[in-house]
N, C-alpha and C positions, 0 to 999 in steps of 0.2 A: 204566303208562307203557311204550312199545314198550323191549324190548331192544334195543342196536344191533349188537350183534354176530348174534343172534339174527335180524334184519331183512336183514344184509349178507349174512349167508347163504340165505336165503331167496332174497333177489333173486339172487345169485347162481347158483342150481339154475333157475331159472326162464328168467335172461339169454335165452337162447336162441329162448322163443316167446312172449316177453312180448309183443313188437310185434302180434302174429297173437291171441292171446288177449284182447287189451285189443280190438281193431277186433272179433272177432266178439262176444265176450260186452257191448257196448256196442252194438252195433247200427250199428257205423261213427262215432257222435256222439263218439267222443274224438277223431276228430281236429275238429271242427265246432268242440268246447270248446278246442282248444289252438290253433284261427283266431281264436276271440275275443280270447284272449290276446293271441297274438302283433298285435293289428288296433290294440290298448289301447295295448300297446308305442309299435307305432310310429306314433302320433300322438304322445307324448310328443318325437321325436325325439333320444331320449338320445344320447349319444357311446358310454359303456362301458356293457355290460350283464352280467349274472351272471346264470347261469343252474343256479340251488341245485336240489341232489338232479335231475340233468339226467337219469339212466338213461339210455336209450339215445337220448339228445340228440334228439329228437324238436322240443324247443322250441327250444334253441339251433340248431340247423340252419335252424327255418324265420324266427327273429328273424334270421340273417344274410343271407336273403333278401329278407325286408322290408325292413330297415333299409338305410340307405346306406353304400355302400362303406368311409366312413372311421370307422365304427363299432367297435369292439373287442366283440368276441362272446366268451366262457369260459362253459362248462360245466363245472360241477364235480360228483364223488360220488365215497363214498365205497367203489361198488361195481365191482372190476376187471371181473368181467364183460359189465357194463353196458356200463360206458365202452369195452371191448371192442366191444361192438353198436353203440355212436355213433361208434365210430373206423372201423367198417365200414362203415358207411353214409356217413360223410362220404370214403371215398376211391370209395366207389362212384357218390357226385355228380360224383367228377372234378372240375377246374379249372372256378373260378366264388368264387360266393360261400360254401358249404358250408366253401371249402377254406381259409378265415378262421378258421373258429371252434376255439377253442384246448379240448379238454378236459384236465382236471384231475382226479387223485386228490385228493378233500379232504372235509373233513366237512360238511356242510348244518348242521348245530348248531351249530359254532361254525369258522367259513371264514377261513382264513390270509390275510384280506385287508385291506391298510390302513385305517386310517379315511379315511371320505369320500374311498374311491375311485373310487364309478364314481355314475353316475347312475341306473340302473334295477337294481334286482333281481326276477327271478322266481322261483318256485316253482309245478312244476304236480303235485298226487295228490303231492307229496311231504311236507309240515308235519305230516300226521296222524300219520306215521313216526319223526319226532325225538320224542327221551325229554323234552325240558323246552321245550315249543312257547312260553312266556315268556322263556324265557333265547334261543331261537331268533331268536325275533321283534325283541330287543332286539340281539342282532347283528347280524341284516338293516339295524336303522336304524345302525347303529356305522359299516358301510361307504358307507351312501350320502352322497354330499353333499346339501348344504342346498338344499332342493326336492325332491330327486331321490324315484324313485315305487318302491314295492311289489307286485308284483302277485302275487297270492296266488290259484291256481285250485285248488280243491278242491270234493272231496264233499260235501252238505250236506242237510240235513233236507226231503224231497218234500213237496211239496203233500199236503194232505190226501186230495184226491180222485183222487193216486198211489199213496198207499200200499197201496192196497189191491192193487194188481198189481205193485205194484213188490218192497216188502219181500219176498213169498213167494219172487221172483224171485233175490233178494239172499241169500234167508239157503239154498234148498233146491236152485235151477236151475244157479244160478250156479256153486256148488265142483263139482257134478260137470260140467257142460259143463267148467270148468277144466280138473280132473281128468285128463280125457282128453285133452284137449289139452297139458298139460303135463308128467303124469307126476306129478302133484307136489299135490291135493288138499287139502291140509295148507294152504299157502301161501296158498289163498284162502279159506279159513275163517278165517286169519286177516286177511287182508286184509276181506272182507264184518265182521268182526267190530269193526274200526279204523273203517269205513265209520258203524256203526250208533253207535258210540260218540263220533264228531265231533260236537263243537257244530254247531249250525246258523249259518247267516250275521249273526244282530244280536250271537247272543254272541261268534263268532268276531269281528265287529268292537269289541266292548267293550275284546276281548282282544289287538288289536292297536293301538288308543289306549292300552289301559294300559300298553304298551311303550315309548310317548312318540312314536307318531306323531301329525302337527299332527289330520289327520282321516280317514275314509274314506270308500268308496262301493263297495256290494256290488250287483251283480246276479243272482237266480237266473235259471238254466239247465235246460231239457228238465225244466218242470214243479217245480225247487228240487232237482233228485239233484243238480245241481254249481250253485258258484256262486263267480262271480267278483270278487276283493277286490282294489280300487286304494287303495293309502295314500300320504299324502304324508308326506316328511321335515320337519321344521319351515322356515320363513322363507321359505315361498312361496305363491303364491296354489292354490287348489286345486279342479277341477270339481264340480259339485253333483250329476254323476251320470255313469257310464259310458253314452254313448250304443249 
């Protein structure tokens, strides 16, 4: 199980070139994968949303762009840094929609938030990081209201006929491009190491019913490296697939 103190520092030595490192050692597709996200979102039309393990608010910033004005946008984490970089970037959007979105010191594992307070929660590249990803997930459903949706974007198990370029890529290419870019090598050895060790998407959905959500619907992404989880809260109807 990740350390969290261990992770908070991590992220935090990184804060600085995470954004620049994530766009080149991905080939530009994270941001592609956090438009699907945020696309999922706002078809739900929720009112409050939470935006768990936000880093450098990349998601929260661009749900408040989506979404409609009277929506309530928080990003939460538990990294000063980070939320450093999302506080940067939202006074650098200037007056608009950016300048809505609330972030928060607070933990992703277990979030100082009422029950059944809002209607959507996300998570994007941040679930593999929490130490008890079941105790997590059952707090996600704790704050949502009744219907309300999970959306879970994460790393997951390539296609067959990727792994062969991908993995080399993941376990030998990847920490030193990092490396160099960050200063900081370490950080993505372990990160690629979190990455190989994630369930893939049926078990991760096993594993978010057995939290006591009513159902799900997972899509993989650029060949199954990412793939995208909508859960529903119970006592609502719920799609038979992310379109």
């Amino acid at each position: 199980m990740p350390d969290s103190a261990a992770v908070n520092s991590m992220f935090g030595r990184i804060a600085g070139r995470y954004d620049l490192a994530n766009r080149l050692l991905s080939l530009g597709r994270d941001a592609a994968w956090r438009r699907r996200l945020v696309s999922a979102v706002a078809r739900a039309a929720p009112r409050d949303v939470v935006d768990l393990a936000t880093g450098s608010g990349d998601v929260a910033l661009a749900l408040a762009v989506a979404l409609p004005s009277a929506t309530s946008v928080r990003g939460i984490d538990f990294c000063a840094p980070m939320l450093a970089e999302a506080e940067r970037k939202k006074a650098a959007a200037g007056p608009g929609p950016a300048a809505r979105v609330r972030f928060e010191l607070g933990d992703a594992q277990a979030p100082a938030l009422p029950p059944a307070s809002c209607d959507a929660v996300t998570i994007a590249f941040g679930l593999r990081n929490l130490p008890d990803r079941g105790a997590a997930l059952a707090g996600m459903l704790r704050v949502l209201r009744p219907g309300g949706r999970l959306y879970v974007l994460e790393f997951s198990r390539p296609a067959a006929w990727m792994r062969p370029l991908y993995l080399p890529y993941l376990r030998h290419v990847l920490p030193r491009l990092a490396g160099r870019l960050t200063g900081d090598r370490e950080a993505y050895v372990y990160l690629n190491r979190t990455i190989e060790d994630f369930p893939g998407r049926e078990t991760l959905s096993r594993e978010i019913r057995a939290a006591g959500f009513a159902s799900v619907a997972a899509i993989p992404l650029s060949g199954g490296i990412v793939a995208l989880h909508e859960a529903a809260a119970p006592a609502a109807p719920f799609p038979a697939a992310i379109s």
